[in-house]
KEVEXMAR-972031 format. One line per 8 residues: their letters; for each residue x, y, z of C-alpha. Coordinates in steps of 0.02 Angstrom, whole numbers, plus 50000, padded with zeros to 5 digits. Layout:
<sites>
A> X,Y,Z ~ ... .
</sites>
This chain:
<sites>
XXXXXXXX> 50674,49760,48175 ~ 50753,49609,48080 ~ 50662,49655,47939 ~ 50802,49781,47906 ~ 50922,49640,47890 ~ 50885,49595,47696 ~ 50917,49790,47700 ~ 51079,49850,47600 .
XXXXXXXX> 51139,49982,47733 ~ 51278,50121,47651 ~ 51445,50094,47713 ~ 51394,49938,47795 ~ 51408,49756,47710 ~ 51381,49630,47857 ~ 51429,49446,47796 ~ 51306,49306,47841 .
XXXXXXXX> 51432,49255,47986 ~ 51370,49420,48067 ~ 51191,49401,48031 ~ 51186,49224,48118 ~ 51273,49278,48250 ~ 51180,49419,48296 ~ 51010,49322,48265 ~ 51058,49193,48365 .
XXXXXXXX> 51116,49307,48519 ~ 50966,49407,48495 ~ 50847,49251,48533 ~ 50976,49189,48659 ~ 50994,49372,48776 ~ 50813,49403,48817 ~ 50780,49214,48853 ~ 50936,49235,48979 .
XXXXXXXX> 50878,49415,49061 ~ 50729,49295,49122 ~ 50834,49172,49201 ~ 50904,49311,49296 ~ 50749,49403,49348 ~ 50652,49225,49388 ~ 50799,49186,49497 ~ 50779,49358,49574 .
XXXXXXXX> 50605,49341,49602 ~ 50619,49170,49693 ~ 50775,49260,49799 ~ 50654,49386,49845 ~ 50494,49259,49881 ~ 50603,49155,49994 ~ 50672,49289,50115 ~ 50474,49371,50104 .
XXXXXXXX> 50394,49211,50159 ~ 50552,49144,50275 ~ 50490,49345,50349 ~ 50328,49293,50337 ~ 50332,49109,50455 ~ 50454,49190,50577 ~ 50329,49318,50614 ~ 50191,49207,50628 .
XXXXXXXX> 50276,49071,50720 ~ 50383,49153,50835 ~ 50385,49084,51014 ~ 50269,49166,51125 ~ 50336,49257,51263 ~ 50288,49298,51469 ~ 50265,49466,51447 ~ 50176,49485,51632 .
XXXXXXXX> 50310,49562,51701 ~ 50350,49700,51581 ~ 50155,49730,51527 ~ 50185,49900,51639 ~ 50261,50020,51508 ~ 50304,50139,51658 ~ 50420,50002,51699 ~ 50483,49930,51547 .
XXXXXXXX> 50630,49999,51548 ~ 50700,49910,51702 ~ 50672,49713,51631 ~ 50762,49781,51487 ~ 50933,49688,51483 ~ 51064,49825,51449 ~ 51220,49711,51434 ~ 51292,49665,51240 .
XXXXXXXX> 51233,49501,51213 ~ 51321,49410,51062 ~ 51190,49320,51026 ~ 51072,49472,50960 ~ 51199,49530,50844 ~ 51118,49434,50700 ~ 50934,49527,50759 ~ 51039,49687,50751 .
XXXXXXXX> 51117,49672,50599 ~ 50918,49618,50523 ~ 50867,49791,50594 ~ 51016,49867,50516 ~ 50962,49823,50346 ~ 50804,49884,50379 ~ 50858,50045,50443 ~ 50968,50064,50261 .
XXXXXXXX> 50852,49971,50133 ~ 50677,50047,50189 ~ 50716,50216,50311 ~ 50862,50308,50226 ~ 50777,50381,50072 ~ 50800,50499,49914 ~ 50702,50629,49928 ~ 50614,50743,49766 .
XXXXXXXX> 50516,50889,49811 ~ 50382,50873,49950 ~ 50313,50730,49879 ~ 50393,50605,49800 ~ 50531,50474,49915 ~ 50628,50325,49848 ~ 50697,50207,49984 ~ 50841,50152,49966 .
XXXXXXXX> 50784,49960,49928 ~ 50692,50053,49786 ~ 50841,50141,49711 ~ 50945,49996,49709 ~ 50813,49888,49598 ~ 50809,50048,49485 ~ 50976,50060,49464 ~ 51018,49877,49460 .
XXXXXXXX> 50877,49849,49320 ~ 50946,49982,49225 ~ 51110,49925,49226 ~ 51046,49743,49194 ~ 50950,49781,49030 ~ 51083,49893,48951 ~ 51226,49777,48992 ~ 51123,49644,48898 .
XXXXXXXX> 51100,49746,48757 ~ 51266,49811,48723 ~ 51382,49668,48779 ~ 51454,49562,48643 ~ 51421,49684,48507 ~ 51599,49691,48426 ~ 51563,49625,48240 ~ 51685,49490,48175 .
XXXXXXXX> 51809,49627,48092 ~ 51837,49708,48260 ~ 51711,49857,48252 ~ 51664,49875,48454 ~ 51478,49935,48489 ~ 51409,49887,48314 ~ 51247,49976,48289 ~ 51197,49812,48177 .
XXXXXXXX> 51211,49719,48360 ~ 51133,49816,48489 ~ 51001,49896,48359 ~ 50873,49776,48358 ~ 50925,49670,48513 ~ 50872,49839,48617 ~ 50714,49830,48537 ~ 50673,49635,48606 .
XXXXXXXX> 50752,49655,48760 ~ 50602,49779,48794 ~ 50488,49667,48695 ~ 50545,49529,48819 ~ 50490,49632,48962 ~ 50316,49675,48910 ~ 50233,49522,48987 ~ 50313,49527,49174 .
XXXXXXXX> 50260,49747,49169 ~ 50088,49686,49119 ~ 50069,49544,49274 ~ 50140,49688,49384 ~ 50005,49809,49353 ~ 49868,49684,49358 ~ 49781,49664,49521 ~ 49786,49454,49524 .
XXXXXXXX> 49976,49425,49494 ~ 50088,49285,49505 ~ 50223,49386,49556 ~ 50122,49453,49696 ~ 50061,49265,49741 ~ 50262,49195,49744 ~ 50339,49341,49824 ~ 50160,49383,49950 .
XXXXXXXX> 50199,49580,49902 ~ 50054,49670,49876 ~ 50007,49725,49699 ~ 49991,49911,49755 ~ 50195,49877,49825 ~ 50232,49821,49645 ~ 50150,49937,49548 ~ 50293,50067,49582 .
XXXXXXXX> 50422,49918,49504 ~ 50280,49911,49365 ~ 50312,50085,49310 ~ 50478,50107,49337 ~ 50518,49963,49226 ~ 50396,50028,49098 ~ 50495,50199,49089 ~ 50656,50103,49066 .
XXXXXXXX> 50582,50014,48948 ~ 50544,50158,48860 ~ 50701,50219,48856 ~ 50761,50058,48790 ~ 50627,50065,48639 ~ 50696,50266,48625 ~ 50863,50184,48591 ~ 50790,50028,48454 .
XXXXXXXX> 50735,50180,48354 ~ 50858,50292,48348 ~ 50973,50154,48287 ~ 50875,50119,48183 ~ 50836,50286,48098 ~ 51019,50306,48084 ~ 51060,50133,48040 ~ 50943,50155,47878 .
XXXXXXXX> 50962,50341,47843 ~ 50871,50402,47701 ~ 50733,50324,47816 ~ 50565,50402,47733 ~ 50554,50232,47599 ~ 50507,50146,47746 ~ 50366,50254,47803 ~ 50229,50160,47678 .
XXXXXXXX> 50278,50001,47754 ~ 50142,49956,47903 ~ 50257,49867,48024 ~ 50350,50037,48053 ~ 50188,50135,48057 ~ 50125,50011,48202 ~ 50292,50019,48279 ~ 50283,50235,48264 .
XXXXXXXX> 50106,50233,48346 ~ 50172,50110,48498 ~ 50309,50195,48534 ~ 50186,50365,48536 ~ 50070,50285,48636 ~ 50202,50251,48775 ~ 50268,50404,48779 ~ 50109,50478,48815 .
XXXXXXXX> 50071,50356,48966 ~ 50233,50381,49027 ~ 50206,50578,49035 ~ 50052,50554,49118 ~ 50109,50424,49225 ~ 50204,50558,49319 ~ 50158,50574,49499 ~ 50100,50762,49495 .
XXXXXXXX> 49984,50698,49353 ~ 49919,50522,49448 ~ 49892,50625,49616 ~ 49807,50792,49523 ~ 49711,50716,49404 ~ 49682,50526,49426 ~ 49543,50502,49300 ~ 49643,50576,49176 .
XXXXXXXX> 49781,50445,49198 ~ 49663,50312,49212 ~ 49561,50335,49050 ~ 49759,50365,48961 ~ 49812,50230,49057 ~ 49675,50108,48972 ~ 49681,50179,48796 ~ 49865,50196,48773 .
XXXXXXXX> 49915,50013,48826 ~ 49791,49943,48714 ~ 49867,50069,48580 ~ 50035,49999,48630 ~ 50024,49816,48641 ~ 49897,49818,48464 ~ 50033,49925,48373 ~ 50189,49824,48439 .
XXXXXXXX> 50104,49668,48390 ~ 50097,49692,48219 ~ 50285,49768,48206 ~ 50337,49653,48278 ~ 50236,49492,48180 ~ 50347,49495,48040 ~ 50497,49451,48125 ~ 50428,49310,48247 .
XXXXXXXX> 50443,49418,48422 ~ 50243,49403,48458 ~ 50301,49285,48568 ~ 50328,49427,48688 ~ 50157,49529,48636 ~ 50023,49379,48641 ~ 50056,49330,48822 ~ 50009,49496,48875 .
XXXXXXXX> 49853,49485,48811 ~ 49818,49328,48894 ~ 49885,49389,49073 ~ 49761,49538,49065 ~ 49618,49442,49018 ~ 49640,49344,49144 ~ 49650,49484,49280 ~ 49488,49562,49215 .
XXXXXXXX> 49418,49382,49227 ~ 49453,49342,49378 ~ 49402,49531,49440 ~ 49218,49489,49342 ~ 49182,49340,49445 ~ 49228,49437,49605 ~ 49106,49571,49559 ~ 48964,49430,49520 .
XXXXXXXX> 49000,49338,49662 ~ 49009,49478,49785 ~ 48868,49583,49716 ~ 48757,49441,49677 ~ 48607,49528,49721 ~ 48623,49639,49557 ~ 48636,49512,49426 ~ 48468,49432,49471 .
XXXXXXXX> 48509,49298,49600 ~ 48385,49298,49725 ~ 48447,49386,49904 ~ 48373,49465,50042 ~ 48503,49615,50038 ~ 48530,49767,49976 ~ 48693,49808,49936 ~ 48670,50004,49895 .
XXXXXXXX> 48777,50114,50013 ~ 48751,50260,50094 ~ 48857,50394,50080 ~ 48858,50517,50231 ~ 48949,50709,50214 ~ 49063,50698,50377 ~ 49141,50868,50332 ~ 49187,50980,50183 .
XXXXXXXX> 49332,50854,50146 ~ 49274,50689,50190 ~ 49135,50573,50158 ~ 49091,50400,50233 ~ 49021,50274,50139 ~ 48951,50105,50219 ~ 48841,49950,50161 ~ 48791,49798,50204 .
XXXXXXXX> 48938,49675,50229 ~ 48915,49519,50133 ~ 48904,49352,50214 ~ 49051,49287,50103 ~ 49171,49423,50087 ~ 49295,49417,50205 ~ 49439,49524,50223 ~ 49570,49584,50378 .
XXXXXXXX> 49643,49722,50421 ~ 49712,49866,50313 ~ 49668,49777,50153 ~ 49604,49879,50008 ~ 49437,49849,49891 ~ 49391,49941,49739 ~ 49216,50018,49715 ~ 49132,50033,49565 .
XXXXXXXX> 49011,50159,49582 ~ 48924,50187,49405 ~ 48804,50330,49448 ~ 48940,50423,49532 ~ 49099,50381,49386 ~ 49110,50429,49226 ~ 49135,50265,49153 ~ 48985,50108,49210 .
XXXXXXXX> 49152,50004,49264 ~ 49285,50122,49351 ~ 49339,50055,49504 ~ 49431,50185,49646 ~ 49541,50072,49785 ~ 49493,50136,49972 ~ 49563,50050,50141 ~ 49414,49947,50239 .
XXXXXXXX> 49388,50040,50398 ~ 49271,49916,50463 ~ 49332,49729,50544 ~ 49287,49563,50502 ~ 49246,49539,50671 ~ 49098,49463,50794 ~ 49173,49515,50963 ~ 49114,49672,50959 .
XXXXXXXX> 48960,49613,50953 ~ 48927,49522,51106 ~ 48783,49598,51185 ~ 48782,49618,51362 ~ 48650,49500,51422 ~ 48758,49355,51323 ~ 48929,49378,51406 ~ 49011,49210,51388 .
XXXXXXXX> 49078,49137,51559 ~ 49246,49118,51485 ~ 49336,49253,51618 ~ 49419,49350,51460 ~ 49250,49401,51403 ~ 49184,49484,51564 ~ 49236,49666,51527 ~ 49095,49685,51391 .
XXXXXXXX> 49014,49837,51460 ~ 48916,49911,51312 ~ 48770,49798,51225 ~ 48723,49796,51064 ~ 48573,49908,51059 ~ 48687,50051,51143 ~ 48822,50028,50995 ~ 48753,50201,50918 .
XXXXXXXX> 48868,50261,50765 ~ 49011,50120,50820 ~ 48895,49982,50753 ~ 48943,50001,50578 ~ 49140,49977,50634 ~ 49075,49786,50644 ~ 48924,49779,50543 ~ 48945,49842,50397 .
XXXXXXXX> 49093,49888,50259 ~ 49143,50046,50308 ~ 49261,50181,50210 ~ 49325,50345,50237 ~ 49351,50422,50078 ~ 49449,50601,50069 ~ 49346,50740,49926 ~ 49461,50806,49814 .
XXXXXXXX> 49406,50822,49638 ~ 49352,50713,49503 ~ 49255,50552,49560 ~ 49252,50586,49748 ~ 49187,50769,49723 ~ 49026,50714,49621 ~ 49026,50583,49787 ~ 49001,50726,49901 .
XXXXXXXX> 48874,50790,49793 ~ 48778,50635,49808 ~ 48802,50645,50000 ~ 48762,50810,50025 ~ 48593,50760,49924 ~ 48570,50588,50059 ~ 48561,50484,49900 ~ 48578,50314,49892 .
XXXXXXXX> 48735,50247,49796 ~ 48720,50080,49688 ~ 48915,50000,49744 ~ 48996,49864,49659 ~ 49141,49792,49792 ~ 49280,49711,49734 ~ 49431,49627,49818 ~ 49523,49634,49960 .
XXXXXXXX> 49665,49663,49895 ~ 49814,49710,49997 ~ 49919,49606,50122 ~ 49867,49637,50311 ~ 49979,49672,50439 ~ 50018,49488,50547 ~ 50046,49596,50723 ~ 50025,49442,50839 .
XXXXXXXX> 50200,49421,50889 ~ 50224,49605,50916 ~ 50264,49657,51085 ~ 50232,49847,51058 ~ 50130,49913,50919 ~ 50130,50087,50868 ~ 49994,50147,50733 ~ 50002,50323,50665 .
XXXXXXXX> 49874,50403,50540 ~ 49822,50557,50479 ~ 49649,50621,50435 ~ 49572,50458,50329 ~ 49711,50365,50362 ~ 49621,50321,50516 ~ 49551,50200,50374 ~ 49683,50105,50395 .
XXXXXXXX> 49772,50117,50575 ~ 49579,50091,50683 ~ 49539,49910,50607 ~ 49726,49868,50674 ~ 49696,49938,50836 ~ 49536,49839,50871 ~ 49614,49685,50773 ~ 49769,49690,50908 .
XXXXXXXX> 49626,49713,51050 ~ 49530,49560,50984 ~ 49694,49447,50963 ~ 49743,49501,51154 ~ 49583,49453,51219 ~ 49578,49289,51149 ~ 49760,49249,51181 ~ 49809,49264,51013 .
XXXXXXXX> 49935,49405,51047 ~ 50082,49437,51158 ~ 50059,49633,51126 ~ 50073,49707,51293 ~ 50088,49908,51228 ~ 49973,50003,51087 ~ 50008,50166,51044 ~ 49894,50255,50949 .
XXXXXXXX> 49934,50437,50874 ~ 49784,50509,50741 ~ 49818,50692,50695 ~ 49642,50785,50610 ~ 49617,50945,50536 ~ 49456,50974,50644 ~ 49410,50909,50824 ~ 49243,50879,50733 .
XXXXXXXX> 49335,50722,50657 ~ 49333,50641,50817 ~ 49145,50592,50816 ~ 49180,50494,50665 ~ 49256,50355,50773 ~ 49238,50404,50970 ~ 49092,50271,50985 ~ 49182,50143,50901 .
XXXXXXXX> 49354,50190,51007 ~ 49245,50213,51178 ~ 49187,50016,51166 ~ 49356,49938,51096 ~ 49443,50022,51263 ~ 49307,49963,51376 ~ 49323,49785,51284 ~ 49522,49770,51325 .
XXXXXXXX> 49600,49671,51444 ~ 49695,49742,51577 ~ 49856,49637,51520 ~ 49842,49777,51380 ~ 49906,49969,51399 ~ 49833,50072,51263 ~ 49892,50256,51244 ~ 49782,50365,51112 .
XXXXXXXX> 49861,50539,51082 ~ 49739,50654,50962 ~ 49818,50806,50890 ~ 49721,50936,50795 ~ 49803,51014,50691 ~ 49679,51154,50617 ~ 49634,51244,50775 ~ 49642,51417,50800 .
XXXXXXXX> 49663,51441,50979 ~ 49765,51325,51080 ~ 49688,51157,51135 ~ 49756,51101,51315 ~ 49783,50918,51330 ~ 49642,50848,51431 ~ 49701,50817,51609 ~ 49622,50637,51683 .
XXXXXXXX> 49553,50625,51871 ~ 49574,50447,51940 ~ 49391,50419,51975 ~ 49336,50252,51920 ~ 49196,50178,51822 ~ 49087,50012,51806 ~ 49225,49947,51686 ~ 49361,49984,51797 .
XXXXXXXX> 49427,50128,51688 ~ 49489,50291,51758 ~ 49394,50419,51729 ~ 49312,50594,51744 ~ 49187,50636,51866 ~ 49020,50577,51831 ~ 48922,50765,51816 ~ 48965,50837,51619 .
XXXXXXXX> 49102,50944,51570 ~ 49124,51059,51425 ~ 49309,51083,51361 ~ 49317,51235,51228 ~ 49429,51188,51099 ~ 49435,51312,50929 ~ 49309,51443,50872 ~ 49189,51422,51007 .
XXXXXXXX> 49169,51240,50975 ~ 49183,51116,51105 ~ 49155,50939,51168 ~ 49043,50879,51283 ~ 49123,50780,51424 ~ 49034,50650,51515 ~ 49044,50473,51578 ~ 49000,50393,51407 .
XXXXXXXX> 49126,50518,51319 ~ 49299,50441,51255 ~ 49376,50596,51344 ~ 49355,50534,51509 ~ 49458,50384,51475 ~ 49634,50404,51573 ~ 49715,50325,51403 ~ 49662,50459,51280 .
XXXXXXXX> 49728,50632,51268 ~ 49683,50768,51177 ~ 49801,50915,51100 ~ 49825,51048,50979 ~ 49968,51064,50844 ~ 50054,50917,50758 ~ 50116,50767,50837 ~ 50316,50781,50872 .
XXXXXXXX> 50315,50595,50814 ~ 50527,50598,50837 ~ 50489,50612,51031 ~ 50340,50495,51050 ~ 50454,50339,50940 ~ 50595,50405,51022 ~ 50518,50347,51192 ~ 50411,50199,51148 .
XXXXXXXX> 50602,50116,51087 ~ 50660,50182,51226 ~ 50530,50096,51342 ~ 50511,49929,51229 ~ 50576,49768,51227 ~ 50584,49632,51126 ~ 50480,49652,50959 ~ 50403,49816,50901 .
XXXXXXXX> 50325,49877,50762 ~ 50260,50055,50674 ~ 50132,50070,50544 ~ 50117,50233,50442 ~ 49937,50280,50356 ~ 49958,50476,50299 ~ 50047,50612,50214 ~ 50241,50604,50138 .
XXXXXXXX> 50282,50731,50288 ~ 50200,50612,50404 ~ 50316,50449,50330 ~ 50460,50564,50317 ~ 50456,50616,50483 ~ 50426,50436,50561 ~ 50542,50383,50427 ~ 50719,50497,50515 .
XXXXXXXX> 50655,50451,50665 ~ 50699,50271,50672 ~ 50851,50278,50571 ~ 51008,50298,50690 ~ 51066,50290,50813 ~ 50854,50274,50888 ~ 50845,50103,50796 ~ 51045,50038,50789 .
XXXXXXXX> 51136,49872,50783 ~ 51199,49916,50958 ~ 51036,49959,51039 ~ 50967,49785,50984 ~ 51108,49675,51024 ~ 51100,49779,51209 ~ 50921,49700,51241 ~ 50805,49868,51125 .
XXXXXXXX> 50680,49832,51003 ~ 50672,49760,50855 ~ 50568,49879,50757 ~ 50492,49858,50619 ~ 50398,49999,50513 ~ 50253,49969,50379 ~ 50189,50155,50281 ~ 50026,50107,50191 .
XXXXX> 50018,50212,50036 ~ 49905,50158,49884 ~ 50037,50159,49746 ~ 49929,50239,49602 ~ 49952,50409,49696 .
</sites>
């Protein structure tokens, strides 16, 4: 870098007026890009947190008279009203920042919000670097200026990529954004980074052409082997590489940023820029600190404090692709729903400390647990139909930390092994991580998953129950649309769903559509009789049915099944998830919201249908929805 500049360069003789003035702009530019991105960053905080109180502080509304969806559509006030252009114009942005997308392949989307902070960072770092690089006798775009100011404008960026891939950020705790939101800002800055460094060393290979006398010297060396190093973990960084082989780009991942940061450090030490290295050291550390005394505190039990638990898990096959994993819940770790923990499993990983992120299916939650024989006389409580001892496979939704983890290869197909064996899995928990979805002031709530999504779209569904019960929650309308593979899937939660139905108040309407999706005869959407139970839910007729559904497979239907519920219906083929929004805005008022856990096809689809005109500036401001829409997707993957 500067080292260059005591360097006589052929058919170049820069005075010292140049050299100062480039020095001096070269410390000044990087220190000013910061400005700029802090003042970003704050931007962004205060709109995410003024987001944030509005939702969580919004006046509660009577919702009594619109609670029936079947006539929702009548309170709705169809006249423009002035006053809900504002709201409109909100849902507008929405619609353009987060619902129009890019789209590459079958796999990979960019929103719109996310192509404009690509482009705009782009643009930002390459204006810095080039501007003002005229020399004092008039030569524009003077490879003596923008040379090595490329190189610590990319220096100056190391320390904000290396907070944004950490798990315990500060941008994450200013902003509230989730560290698995940021990590796609973390690579994307890392590539242009890259490209950045690309440009530093082609200048300066030119710059100093014959360049092999500087090949013995070791800053270059370091500076060859960092820039090697992130090339390779930017190539495997790709998504086909992350989603196909994920322990490969986490073992590169680990040894090629150590490469990197060692080997810039010491190219860069002789010309005072560790300034920009050191730091990055230190925010790591702390991370992996922080993530240690989780892991002690959590798992206590394993490094010899004295408790009467057992955290080892156990790991049951549910099908060929899935396995479910469950353990004792510790006292202290609390979490809500849809937040994320990583398990470190060291008899099932390669590596004794390799920690895989999975969504917590189970709640954080004691109202499920009311036993009969202890209803409470507070009138809100007196639906509790099931007690405890009758929870069957639905107890661990409550009791334990449950997961729903999807085999594919690596680290989750040696876990099926170990379930398909019934061993016992040592399990290290850390976290949560992850922000959790604040649906309280949500009128309608629509949750949409596919196969282990379910992960995270069922914790949400008996959070909203809870929150209605205890008056927590205007909601008056839950949707709930899970498409699986196999009808088998449905035992993994019908227990659990069966007693958070029975447990909801009659303020609540709760629609469950099942589609699935891997049958090979057609599966007729169970009709409902208007017979009624103990728990004043329609239902079947008492005496079992059997419904044949693929293969000669087939469900048993009786009073304790969640098929006899009037709410849930059963169907073969994928959800047309166009039509179902399309009628839930339709039918809503006031605030509404859709969360996404699946496939791209799944977010794509949800994604066109509440762009426009289903979600418009008009349709607000004429008394629809406000809709809001949340697609979980872990961002390693």
């Amino acid at each position: 870098m500067d080292a260059y500049m005591n360097v006589p360069v052929p058919g170049s003789a820069p005075g010292p007026t140049d050299k100062s003035l480039r020095v001096a702009r070269n410390k000044l530019y990087p220190m000013q890009a910061w400005y700029c991105i802090g003042i970003f960053i704050f931007i962004i905080a205060i709109l995410q947190w003024a987001s944030f109180f509005h939702s969580k502080f919004v006046g509660r509304r009577q919702t009594s008279k619109t609670s029936d969806p079947e006539h929702a559509s009548v309170h709705r006030h169809h006249s423009f009203s002035w006053r809900r252009i504002p709201l409109g114009l909100v849902n507008a942005y929405r619609v353009i920042a987060f619902r129009w997308t890019l789209e590459f392949g079958n796999s990979y989307t960019l929103n719109m919000a996310e192509v404009f902070v690509t482009m705009a960072y782009i643009g930002f770092l390459f204006v810095w670097a080039f501007i003002n690089t005229t020399d004092l006798e008039g030569q524009a775009l003077d490879i003596t200026y923008w040379c090595n100011r490329a190189g610590i404008l990319a220096a100056s960026q190391f320390p904000l990529i290396t907070a944004l891939g950490t798990k315990n950020n500060i941008v994450s705790l200013i902003t509230g954004i989730s560290c698995d939101k940021l990590n796609y800002v973390h690579r994307m800055m890392s590539r242009v980074v890259f490209i950045l460094l690309c440009v530093h060393a082609s200048g300066e290979v030119v710059r100093n052409a014959p360049f092999q006398p500087y090949l013995e010297e070791l800053w270059l060396i370091c500076g060859i082997i960092a820039i090697v190093a992130l090339t390779i973990l930017c190539i495997v960084s790709l998504r086909p590489i992350r989603a196909q082989a994920y322990e490969l780009f986490f073992y590169v991942h680990f040894s090629m940023v150590l490469t990197f940061l060692v080997g810039a450090y010491f190219h860069t030490q002789n010309d005072t820029m560790t300034q920009w290295i050191v730091p990055c050291f230190g925010i790591w550390g702390l991370d992996r600190f922080i993530r240690a005394l989780r892991l002690v505190v959590f798992n206590h039990s394993y490094f010899g404090f004295k408790s009467g638990i057992t955290m080892d898990a156990t790991a049951e096959l549910l099908s060929d692709d899935f396995v479910r994993l469950r353990f004792h819940r510790p006292s202290h770790f609390h979490w809500t729903p849809g937040q994320t923990a990583y398990l470190i499993m060291p008899s099932v990983s390669r590596l004794p400390f390799e920690a895989h992120p999975f969504t917590i299916a189970s709640v954080n939650s004691a109202v499920f647990d009311v036993p009969e024989e202890q209803k409470p006389a507070s009138e809100k409580y007196t639906q509790i139909s099931l007690a405890e001892g009758d929870l069957g496979s639905s107890a661990p939704f409550w009791k334990e930390l449950v997961f729903f983890i999807n085999v594919r290869q690596g680290f989750t197909a040696r876990l099926k092994d170990a379930a398909s064996k019934g061993d016992k899995v040592k399990v290290f928990v850390d976290g949560p991580y992850g922000p959790s979805p604040n649906l309280g002031s949500y009128d309608t709530s629509v949750l949409i998953a596919g196969g282990s999504g379910i992960s995270y779209t069922l914790p949400v569904l008996l959070d909203i129950i809870e929150r209605v019960r205890t008056g927590e929650s205007n909601c008056h309308r839950v949707v709930f649309v899970w498409s699986i593979r196999s009808v088998e899937h449905i035992h993994w939660i019908d227990e659990a769903l069966v007693r958070a139905l029975r447990l909801a108040p009659s303020s609540l309407s709760i629609s469950i559509h099942i589609h699935v999706t891997g049958a090979a005869a057609p599966v007729d959407t169970l009709s409902q009789s208007h017979g009624q139970n103990n728990d004043a839910k329609p239902v079947r007729d008492s005496r079992s049915d059997i419904a044949e559904l693929q293969d000669g497979k087939a469900v048993e239907i009786t009073n304790n099944s969640l098929f006899v519920m009037e709410s849930v219906k059963l169907a073969n083929g994928r959800p047309d998830l166009p039509a179902i929004l399309r009628d839930e805005v339709k039918a809503a008022t006031g605030r509404m919201s859709v969360s996404v856990c699946g496939s791209q096809s799944i977010a794509r689809s949800v994604r066109g249908a509440l762009r426009f005109p289903v979600s418009s500036p008009l349709s607000v401001a004429s008394g629809g929805p406000s809709v809001t829409l949340h697609i979980e997707s872990f961002g390693y993957a």
